[in-house]
N, CA and C atoms as an extended XYZ file, in Angstrom:
264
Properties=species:S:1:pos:R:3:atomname:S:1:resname:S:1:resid:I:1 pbc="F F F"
N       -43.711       15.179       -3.687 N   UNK     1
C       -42.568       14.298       -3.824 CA  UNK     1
C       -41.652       14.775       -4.936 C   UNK     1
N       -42.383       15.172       -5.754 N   UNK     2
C       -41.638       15.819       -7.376 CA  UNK     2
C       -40.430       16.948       -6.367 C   UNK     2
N       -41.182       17.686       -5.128 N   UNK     3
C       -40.251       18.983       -5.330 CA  UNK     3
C       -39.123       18.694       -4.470 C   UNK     3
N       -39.264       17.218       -3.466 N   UNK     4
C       -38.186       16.895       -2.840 CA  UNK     4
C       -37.164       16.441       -4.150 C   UNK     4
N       -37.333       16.051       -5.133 N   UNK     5
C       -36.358       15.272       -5.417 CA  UNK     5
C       -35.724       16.209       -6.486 C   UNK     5
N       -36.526       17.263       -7.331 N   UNK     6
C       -35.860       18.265       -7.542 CA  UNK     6
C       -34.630       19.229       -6.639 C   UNK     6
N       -35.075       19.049       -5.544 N   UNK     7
C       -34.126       19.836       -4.482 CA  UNK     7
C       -32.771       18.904       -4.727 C   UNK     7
N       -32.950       17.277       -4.480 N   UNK     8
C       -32.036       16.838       -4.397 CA  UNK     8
C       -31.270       16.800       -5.303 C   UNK     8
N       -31.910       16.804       -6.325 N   UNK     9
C       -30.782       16.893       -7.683 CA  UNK     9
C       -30.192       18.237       -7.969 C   UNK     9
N       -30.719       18.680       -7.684 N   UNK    10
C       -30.223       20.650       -7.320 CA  UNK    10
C       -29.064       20.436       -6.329 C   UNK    10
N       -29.362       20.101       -5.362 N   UNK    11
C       -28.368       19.769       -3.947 CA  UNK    11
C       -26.998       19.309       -4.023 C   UNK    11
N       -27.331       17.877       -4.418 N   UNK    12
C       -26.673       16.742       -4.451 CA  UNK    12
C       -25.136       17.469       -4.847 C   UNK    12
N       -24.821       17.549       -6.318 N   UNK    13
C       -23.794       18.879       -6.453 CA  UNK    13
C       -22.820       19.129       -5.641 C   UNK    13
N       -23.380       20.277       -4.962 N   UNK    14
C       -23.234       21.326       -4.176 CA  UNK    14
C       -22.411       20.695       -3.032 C   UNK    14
N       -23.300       19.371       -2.489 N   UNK    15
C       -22.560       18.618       -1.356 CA  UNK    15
C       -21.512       17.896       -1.396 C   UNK    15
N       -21.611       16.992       -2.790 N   UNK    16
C       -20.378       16.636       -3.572 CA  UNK    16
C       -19.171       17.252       -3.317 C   UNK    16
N       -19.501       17.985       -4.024 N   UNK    17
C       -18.263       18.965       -4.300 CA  UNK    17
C       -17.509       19.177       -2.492 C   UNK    17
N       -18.370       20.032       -2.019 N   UNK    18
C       -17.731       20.250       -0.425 CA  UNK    18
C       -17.189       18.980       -0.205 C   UNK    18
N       -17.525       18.128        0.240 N   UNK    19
C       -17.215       16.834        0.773 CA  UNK    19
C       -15.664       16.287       -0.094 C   UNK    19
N       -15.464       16.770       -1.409 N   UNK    20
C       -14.369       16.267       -2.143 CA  UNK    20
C       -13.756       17.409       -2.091 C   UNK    20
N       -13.600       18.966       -1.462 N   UNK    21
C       -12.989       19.815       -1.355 CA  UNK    21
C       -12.719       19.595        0.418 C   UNK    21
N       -13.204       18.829        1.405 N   UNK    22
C       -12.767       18.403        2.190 CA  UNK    22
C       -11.752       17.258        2.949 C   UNK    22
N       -12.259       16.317        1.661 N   UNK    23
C       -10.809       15.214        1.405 CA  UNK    23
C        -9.541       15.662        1.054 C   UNK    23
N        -9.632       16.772        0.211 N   UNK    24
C        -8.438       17.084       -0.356 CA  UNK    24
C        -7.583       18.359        0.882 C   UNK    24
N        -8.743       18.822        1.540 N   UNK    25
C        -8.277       19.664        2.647 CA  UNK    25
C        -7.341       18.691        3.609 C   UNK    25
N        -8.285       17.739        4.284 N   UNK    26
C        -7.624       16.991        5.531 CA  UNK    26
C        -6.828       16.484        4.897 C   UNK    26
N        -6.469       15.599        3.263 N   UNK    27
C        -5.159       14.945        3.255 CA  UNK    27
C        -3.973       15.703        3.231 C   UNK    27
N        -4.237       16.979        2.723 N   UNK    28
C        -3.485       18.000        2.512 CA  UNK    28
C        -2.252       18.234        4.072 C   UNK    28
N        -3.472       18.573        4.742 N   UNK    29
C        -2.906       18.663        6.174 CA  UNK    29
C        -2.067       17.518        7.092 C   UNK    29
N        -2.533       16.204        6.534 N   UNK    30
C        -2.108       15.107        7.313 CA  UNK    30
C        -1.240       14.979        6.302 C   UNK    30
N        -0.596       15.244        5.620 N   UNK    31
C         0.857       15.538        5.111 CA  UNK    31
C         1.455       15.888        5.245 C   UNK    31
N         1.331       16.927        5.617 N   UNK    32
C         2.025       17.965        6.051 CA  UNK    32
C         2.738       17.433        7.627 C   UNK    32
N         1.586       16.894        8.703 N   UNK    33
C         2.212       16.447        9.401 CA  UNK    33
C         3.590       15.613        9.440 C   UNK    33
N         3.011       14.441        8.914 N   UNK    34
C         3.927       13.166        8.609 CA  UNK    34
C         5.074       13.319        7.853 C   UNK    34
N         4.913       14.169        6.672 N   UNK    35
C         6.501       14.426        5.680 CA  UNK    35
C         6.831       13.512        5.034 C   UNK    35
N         6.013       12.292        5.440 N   UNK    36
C         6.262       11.368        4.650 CA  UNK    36
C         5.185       10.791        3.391 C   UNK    36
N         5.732       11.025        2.549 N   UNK    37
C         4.902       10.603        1.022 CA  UNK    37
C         4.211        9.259        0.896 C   UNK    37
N         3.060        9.071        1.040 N   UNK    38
C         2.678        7.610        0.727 CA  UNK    38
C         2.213        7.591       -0.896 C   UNK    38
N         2.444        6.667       -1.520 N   UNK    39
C         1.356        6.443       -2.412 CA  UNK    39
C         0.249        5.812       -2.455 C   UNK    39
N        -0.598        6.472       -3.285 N   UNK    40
C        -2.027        5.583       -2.956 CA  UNK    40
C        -2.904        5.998       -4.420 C   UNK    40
N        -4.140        4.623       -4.140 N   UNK    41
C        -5.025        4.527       -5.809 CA  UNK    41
C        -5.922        6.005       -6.090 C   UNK    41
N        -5.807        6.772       -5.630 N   UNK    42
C        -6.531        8.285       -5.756 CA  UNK    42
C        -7.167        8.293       -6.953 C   UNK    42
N        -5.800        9.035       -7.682 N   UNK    43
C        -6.457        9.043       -9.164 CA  UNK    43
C        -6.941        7.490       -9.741 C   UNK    43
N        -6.854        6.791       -9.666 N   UNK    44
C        -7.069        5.553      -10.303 CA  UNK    44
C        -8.561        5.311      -10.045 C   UNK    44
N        -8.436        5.264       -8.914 N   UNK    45
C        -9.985        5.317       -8.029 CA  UNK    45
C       -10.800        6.261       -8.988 C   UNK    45
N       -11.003        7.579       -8.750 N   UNK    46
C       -11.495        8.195       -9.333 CA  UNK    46
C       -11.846        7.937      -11.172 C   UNK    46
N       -10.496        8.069      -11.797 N   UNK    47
C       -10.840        7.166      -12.733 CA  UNK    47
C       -12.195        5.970      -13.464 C   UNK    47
N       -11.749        5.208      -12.242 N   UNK    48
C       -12.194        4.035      -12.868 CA  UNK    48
C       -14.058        4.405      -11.970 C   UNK    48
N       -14.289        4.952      -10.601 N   UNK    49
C       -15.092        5.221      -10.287 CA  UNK    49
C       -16.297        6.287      -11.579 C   UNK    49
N       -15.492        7.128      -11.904 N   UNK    50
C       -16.221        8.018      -12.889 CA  UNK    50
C       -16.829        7.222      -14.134 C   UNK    50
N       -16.563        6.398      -14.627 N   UNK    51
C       -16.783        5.649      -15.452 CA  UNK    51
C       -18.148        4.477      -15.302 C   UNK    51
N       -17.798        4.078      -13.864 N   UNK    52
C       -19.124        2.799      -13.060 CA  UNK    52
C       -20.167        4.270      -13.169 C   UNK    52
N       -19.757        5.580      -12.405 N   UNK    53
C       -20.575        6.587      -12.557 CA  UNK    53
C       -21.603        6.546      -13.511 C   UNK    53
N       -21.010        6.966      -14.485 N   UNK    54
C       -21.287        7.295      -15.687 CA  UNK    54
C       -22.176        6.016      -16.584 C   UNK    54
N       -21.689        5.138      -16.625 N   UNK    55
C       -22.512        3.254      -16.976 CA  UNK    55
C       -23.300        3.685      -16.186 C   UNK    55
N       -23.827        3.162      -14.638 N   UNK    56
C       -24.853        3.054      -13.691 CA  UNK    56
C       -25.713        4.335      -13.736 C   UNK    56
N       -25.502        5.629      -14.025 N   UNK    57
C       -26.328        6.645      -14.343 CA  UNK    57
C       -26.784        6.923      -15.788 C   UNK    57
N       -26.278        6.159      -16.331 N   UNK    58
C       -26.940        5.663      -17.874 CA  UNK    58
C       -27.989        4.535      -18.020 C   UNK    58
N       -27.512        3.439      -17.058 N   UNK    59
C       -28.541        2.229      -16.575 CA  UNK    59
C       -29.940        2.623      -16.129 C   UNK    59
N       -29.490        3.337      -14.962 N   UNK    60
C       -30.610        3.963      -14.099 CA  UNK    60
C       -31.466        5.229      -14.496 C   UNK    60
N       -31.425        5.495      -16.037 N   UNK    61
C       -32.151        7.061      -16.449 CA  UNK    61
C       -31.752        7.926      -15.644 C   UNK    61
N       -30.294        8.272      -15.168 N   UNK    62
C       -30.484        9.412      -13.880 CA  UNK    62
C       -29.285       10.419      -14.464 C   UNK    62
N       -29.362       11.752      -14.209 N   UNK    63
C       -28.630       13.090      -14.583 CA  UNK    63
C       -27.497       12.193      -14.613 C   UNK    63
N       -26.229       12.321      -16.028 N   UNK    64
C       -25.310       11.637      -16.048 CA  UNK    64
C       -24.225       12.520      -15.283 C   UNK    64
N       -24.589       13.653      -15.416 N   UNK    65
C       -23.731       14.447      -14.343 CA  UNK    65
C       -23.665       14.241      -12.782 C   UNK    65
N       -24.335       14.148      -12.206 N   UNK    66
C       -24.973       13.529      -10.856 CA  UNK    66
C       -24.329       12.042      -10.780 C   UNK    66
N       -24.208       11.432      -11.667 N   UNK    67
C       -23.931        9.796      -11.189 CA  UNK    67
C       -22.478       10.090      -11.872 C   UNK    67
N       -21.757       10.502      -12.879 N   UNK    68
C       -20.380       11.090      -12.559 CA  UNK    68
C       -19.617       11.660      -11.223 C   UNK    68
N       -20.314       12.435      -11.040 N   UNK    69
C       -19.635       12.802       -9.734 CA  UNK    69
C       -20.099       12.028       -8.743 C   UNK    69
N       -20.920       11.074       -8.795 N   UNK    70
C       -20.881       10.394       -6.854 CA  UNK    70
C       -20.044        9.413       -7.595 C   UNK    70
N       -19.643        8.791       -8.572 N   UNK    71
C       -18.553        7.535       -9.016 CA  UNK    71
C       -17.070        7.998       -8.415 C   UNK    71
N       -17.450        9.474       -9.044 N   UNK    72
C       -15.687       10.029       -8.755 CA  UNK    72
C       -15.605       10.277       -7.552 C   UNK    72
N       -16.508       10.511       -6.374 N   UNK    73
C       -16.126       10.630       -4.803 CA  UNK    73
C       -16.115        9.377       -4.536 C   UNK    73
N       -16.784        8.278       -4.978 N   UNK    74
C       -17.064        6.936       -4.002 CA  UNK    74
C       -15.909        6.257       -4.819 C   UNK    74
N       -14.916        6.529       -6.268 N   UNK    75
C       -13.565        6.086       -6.805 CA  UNK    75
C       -12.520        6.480       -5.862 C   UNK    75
N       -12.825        7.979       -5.169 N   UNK    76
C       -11.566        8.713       -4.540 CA  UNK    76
C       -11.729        7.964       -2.850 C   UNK    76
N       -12.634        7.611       -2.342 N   UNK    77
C       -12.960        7.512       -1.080 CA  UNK    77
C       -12.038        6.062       -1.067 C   UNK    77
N       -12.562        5.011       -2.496 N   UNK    78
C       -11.774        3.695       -1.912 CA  UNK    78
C       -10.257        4.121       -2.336 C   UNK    78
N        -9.999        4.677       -3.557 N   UNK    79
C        -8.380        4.775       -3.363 CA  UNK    79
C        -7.537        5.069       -2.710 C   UNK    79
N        -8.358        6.266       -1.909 N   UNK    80
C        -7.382        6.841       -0.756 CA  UNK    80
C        -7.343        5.678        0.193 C   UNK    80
N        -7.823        4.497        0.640 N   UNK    81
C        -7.790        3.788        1.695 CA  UNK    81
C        -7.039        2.733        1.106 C   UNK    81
N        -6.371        2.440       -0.033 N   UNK    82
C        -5.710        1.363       -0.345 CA  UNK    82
C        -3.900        2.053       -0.761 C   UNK    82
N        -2.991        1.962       -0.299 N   UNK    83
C        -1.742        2.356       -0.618 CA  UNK    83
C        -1.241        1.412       -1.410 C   UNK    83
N        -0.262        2.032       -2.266 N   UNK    84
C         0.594        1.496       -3.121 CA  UNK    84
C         1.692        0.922       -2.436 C   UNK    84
N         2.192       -0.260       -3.013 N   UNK    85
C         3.055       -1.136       -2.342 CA  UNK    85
C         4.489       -0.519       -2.644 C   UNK    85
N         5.262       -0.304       -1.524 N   UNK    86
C         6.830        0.096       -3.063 CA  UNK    86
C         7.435       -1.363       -2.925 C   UNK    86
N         8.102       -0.934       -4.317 N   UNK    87
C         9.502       -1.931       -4.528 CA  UNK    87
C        10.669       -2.241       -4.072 C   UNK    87
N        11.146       -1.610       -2.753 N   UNK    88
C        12.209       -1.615       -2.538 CA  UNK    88
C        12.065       -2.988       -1.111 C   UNK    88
């Protein structure tokens, strides 16, 4: 059991990362389509996600690096789904 969960913390990373180098791929592209600029909580998300990260992987004894980065994908995942309202 020790060497599964070593893997995963080895892993975990690695998948991160792809998965948030894939968000940034497809939004990239579906911009490109549309031309049209939305705003949305991205950075904010992330932000404030990295931080619950960072608390809850301090709570939980767990690699603070590891619970940083799943805060900052699961910050970026809800911001991108909430747009900014404009003013006009």
């Amino acid at each position: 059991m020790s060497s599964i969960y070593e893997f995963a913390v080895a892993a975990l990373p690695w998948i991160a990362l792809g998965l948030l180098l894939a968000v940034f791929c497809v939004r990239s592209a579906s911009r490109k389509k549309n031309q049209k600029k939305t705003d949305d909580y991205s950075s904010e998300g992330m932000s404030i996600g990295m931080c619950f990260g960072v608390a809850i992987a301090t709570a939980l004894h767990i690699n603070v690096g590891i619970g940083m980065m799943l805060g900052m994908l699961l910050g970026l995942a809800i911001g991108l789904s909430k747009e900014k309202e404009s003013d006009k």
